[in-house]
C-alpha positions in Angstrom: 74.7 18.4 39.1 72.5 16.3 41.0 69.6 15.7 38.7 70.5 13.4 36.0 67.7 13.1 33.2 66.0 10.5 31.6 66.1 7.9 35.1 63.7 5.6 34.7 61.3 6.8 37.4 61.3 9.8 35.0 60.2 8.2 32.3 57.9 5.6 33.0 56.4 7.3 36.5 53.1 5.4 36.1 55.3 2.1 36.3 57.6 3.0 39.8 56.1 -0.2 41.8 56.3 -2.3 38.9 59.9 -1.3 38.3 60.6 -2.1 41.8 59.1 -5.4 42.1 60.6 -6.5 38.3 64.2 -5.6 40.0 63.5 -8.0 42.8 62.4 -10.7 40.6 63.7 -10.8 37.3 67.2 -10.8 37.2 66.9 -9.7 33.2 65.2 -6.9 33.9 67.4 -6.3 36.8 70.5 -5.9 34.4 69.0 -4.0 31.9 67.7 -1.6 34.7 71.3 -1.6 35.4 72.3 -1.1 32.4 70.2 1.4 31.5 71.5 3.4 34.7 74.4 3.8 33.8 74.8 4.3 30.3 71.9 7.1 30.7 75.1 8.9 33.5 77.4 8.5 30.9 75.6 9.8 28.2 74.8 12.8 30.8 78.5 12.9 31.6 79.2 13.6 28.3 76.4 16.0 27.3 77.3 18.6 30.7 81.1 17.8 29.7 82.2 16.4 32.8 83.6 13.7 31.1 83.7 15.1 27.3 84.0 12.4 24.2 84.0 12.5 21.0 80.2 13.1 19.2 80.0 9.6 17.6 81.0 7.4 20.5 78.0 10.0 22.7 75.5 9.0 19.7 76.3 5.5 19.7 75.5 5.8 23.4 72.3 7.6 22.9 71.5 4.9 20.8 72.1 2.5 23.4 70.4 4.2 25.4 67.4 4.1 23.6 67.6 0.6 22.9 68.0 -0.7 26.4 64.8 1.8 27.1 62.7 0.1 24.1 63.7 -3.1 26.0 62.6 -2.2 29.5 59.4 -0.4 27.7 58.7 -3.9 26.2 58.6 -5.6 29.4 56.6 -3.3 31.3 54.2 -2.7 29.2 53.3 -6.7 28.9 54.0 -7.1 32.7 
């Protein structure tokens, strides 16, 4: 299992540099980048049942999920 989906680089390819730079420089997107990270593994964890859980705590992390990428969405997109 080496390709994990919905990275960031994935999602927003158009915005790679920008992500780069905003990791270097703003610590609050830094964290949120991080954040993102690895919620998105666990959710992925739990989806290929590597590390199975029950369906409403793997919602409530797809919601997270979501949320944290609205957030990141937000900044590049006025960045």
């Amino acid at each position: 299992m080496s390709h994990t989906p919905h990275e960031l680089a994935e999602e927003f390819p158009e915005k790679i540099d920008l992500m780069s730079q905003l990791k270097q420089t703003d610590a609050h997107f830094s964290r949120l980048a991080d954040e993102y990270h690895d919620v998105n593994r666990a959710v992925h964890r739990a989806e290929t049942n590597v590390e199975p859980m029950e369906e409403l705590a793997e919602v409530e992390l797809r919601k997270k999920r979501a949320a944290l990428k609205d957030e990141i969405w937000g900044i590049l997109s006025k960045a």
